[in-house]
Every structure is written in C-alpha cells, then in structure tokens.
Z-matrix of the N, CA and C atoms (Angstrom, degrees):
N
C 1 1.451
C 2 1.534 1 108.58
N 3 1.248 2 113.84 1 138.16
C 4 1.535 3 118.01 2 -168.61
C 5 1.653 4 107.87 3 -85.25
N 6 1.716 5 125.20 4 146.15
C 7 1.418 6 105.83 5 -176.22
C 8 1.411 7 78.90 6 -93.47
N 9 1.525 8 89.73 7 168.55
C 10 1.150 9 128.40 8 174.85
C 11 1.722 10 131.80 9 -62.19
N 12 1.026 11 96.73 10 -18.33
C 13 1.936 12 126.27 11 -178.37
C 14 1.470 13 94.16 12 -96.94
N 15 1.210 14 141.57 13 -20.26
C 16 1.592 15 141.23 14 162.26
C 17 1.503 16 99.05 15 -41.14
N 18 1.372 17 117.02 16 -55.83
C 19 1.634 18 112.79 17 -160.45
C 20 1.595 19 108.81 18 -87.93
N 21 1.183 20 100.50 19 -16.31
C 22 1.938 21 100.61 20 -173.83
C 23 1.623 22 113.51 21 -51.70
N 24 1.333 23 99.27 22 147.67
C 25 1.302 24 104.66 23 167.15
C 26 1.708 25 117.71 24 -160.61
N 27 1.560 26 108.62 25 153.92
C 28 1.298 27 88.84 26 -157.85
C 29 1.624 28 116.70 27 -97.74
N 30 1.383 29 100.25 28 157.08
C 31 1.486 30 129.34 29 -147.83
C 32 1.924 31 91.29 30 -60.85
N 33 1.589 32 108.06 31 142.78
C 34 1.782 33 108.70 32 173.51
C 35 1.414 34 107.95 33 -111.40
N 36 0.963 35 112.55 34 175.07
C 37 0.721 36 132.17 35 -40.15
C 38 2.059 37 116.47 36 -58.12
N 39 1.575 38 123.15 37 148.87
C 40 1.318 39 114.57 38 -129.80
C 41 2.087 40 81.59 39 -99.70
N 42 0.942 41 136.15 40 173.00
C 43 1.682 42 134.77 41 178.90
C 44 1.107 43 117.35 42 -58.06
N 45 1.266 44 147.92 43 -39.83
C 46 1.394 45 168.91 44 177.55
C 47 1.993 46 97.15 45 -50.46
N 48 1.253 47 92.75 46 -73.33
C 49 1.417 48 91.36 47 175.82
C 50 1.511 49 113.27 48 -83.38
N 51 1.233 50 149.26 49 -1.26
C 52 1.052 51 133.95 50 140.81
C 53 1.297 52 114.33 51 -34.01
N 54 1.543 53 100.82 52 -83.54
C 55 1.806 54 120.48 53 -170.17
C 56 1.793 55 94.97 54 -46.72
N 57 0.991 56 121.06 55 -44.59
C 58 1.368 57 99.46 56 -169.95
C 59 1.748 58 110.90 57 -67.44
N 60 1.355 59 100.88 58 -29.87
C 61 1.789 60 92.82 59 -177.70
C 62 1.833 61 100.49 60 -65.16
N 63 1.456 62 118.05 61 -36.58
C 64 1.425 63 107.28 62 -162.89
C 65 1.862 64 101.13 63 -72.91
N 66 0.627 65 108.66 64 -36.76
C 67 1.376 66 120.59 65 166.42
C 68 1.552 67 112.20 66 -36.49
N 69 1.284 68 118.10 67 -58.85
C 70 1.422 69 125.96 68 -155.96
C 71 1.988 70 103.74 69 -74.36
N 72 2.099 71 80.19 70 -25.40
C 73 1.688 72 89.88 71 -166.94
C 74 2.332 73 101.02 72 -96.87
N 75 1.171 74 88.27 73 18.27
C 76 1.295 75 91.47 74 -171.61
C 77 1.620 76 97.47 75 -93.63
N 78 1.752 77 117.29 76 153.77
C 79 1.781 78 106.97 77 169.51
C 80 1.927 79 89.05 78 -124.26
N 81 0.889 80 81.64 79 29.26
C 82 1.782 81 69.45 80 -174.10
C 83 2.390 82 98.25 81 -91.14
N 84 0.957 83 77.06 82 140.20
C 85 1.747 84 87.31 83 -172.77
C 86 1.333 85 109.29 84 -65.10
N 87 1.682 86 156.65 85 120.46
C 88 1.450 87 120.36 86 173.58
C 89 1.494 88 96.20 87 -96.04
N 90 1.192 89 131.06 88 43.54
C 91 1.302 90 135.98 89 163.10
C 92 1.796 91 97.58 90 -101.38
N 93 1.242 92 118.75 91 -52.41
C 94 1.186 93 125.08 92 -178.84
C 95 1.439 94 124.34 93 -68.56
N 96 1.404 95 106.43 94 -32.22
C 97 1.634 96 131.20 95 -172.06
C 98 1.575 97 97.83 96 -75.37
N 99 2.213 98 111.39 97 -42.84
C 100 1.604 99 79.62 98 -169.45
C 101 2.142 100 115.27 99 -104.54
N 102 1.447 101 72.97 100 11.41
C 103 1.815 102 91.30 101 165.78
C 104 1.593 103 93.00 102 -59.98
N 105 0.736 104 110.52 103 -61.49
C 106 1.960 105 132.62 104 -165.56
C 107 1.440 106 96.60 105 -31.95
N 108 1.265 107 107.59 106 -69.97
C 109 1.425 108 128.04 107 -147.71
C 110 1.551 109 95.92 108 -102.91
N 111 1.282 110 143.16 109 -15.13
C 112 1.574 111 121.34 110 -178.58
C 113 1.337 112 107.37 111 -118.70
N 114 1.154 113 120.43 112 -11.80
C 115 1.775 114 119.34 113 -142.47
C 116 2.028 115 100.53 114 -103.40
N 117 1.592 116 92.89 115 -5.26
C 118 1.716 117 94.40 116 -169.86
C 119 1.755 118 104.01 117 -67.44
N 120 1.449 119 94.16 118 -43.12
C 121 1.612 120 105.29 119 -170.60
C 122 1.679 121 123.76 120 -78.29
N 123 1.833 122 93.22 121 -1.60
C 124 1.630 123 96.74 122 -167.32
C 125 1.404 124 117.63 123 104.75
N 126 1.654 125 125.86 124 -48.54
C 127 1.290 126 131.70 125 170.13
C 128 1.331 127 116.76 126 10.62
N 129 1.459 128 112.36 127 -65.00
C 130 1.071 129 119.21 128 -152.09
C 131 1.746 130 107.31 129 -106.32
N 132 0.966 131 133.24 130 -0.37
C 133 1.933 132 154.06 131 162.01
C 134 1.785 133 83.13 132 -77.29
N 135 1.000 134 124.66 133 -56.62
C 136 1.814 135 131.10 134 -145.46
C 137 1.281 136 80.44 135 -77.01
N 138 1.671 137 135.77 136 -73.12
C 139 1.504 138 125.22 137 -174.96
C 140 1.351 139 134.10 138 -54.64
N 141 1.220 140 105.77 139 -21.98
C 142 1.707 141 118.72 140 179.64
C 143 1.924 142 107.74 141 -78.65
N 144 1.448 143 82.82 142 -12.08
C 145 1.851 144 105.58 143 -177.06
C 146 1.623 145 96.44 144 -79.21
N 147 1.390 146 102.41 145 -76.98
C 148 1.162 147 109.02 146 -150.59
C 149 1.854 148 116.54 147 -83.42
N 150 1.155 149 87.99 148 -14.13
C 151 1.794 150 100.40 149 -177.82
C 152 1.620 151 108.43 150 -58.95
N 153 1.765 152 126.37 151 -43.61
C 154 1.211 153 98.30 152 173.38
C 155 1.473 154 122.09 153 -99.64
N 156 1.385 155 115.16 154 38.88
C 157 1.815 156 117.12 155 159.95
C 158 1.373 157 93.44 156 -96.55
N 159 0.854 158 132.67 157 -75.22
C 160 1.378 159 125.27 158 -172.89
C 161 1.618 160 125.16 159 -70.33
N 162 1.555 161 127.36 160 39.10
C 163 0.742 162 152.23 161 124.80
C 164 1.775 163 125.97 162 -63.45
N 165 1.777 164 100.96 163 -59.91
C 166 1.412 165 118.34 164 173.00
C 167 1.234 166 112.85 165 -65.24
N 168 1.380 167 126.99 166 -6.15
C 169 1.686 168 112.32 167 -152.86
C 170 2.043 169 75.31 168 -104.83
N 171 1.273 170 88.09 169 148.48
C 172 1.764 171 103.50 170 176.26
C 173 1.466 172 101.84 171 -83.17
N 174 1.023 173 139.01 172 -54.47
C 175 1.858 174 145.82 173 146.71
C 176 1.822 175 107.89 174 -0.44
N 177 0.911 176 94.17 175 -31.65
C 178 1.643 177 96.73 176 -174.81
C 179 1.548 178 147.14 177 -135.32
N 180 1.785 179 91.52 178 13.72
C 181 1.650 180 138.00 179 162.18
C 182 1.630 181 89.24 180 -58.97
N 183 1.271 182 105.13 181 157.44
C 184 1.729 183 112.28 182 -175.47
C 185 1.318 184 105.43 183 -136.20
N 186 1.544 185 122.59 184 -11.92
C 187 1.588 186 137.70 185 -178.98
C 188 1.367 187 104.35 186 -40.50
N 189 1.329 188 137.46 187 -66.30
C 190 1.051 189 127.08 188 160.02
C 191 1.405 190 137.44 189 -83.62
N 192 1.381 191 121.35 190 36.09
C 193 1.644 192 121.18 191 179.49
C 194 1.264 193 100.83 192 -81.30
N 195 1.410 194 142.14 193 -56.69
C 196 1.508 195 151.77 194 -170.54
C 197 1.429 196 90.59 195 -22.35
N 198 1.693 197 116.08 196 -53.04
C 199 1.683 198 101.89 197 -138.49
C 200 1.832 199 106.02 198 -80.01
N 201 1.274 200 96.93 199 -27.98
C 202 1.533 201 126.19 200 -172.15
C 203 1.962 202 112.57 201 -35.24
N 204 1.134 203 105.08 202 138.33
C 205 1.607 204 91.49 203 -174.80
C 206 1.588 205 98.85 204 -67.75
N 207 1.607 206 116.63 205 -161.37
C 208 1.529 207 131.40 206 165.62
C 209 1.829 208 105.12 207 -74.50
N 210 1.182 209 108.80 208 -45.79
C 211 1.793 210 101.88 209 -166.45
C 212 2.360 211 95.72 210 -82.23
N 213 0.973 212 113.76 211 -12.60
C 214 1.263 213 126.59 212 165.90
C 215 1.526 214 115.28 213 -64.98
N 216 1.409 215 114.33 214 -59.59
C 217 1.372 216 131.38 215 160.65
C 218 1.225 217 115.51 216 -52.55
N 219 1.348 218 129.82 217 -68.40
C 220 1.317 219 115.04 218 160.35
C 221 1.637 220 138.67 219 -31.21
N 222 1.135 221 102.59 220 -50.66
C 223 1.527 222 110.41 221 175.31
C 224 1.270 223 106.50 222 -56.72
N 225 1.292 224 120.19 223 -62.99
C 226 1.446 225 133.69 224 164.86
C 227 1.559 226 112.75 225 -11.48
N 228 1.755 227 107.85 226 -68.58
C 229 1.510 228 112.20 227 -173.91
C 230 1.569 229 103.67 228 -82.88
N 231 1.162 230 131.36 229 14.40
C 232 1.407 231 122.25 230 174.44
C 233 1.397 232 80.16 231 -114.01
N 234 1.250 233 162.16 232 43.65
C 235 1.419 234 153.01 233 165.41
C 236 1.390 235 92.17 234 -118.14
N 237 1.593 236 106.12 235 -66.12
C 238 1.780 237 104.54 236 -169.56
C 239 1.509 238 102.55 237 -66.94
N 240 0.787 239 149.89 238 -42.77
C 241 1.989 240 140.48 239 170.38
C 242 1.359 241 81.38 240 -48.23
N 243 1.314 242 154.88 241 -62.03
C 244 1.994 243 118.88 242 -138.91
C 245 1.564 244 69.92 243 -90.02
N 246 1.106 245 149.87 244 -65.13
C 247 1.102 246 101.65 245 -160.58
C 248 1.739 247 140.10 246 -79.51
N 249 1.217 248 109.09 247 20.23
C 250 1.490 249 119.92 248 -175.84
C 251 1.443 250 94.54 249 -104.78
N 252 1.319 251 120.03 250 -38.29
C 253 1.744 252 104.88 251 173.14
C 254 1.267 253 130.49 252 -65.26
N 255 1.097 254 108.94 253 155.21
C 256 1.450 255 114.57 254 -167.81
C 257 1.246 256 121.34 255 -66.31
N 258 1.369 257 125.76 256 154.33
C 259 1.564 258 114.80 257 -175.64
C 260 1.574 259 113.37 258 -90.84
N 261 1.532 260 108.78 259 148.87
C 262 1.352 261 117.20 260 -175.26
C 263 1.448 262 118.89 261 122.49
C-alpha cells in the first residue's frame, strides 16, 4: 500500500517568494519604517555603539560555536553575560 506523503508536494506559491512579491509591491521604506519604530528609545544610537566592540572582542566570534559540545556552549554563554554585565 502506497503512503500517502509519496504524492505530496509543496504548496506555490512557497513564503519566500510570497514575501518577496509583497515586498516588491510595498512603497513603504524599511529604512524609514525602522527609524519609526526603533530610533525613539535610542535602540538603534546604542547598536551602532555597541555592535563594533563586540565584533573585536574574540569572546563573541561564533566561527567556531557549531562544533562546541552543549556543556561547552554553556560555559561559553555564561562567559559572554559576565562580560556584558555591568561592573560592580
């Protein structure tokens, strides 16, 4: 008896190209849209801050996280929190 998942196939148009057609048919800016929405509170002054220290810091390179066990990984994210918390 044949299963049933033999004949499936997946549905079109598939999300990827959806969002990209609504996108294409969209005029709204997301340069403007996420000024809108992040920039009231600072968000985005604070990331443009902090994005290239923690670029430089070797603590927070990800090139090798994939290979890392779970108790490896862990240690890992209890390393970057002491150093993202504040001092004192």
């Amino acid at each position: 008896m044949p299963d049933f998942t033999d004949n499936l196939r997946p549905s079109q148009p598939d999300g990827p190209t959806t969002l990209a057609r609504e996108r294409e048919q969209s005029n709204v800016s997301t340069e403007e849209l996420g000024q809108h929405l992040l920039a009231s509170d600072g968000f985005l002054e604070r990331q443009s801050r902090i994005l290239p220290i923690l670029q430089q810091e070797p603590l927070f390179k990800k090139d090798k996280q994939q290979n890392l066990s779970r108790p490896d990984r862990f240690k890992l994210g209890l390393a970057r929190a002491k150093a993202c918390a504040p001092p004192g």
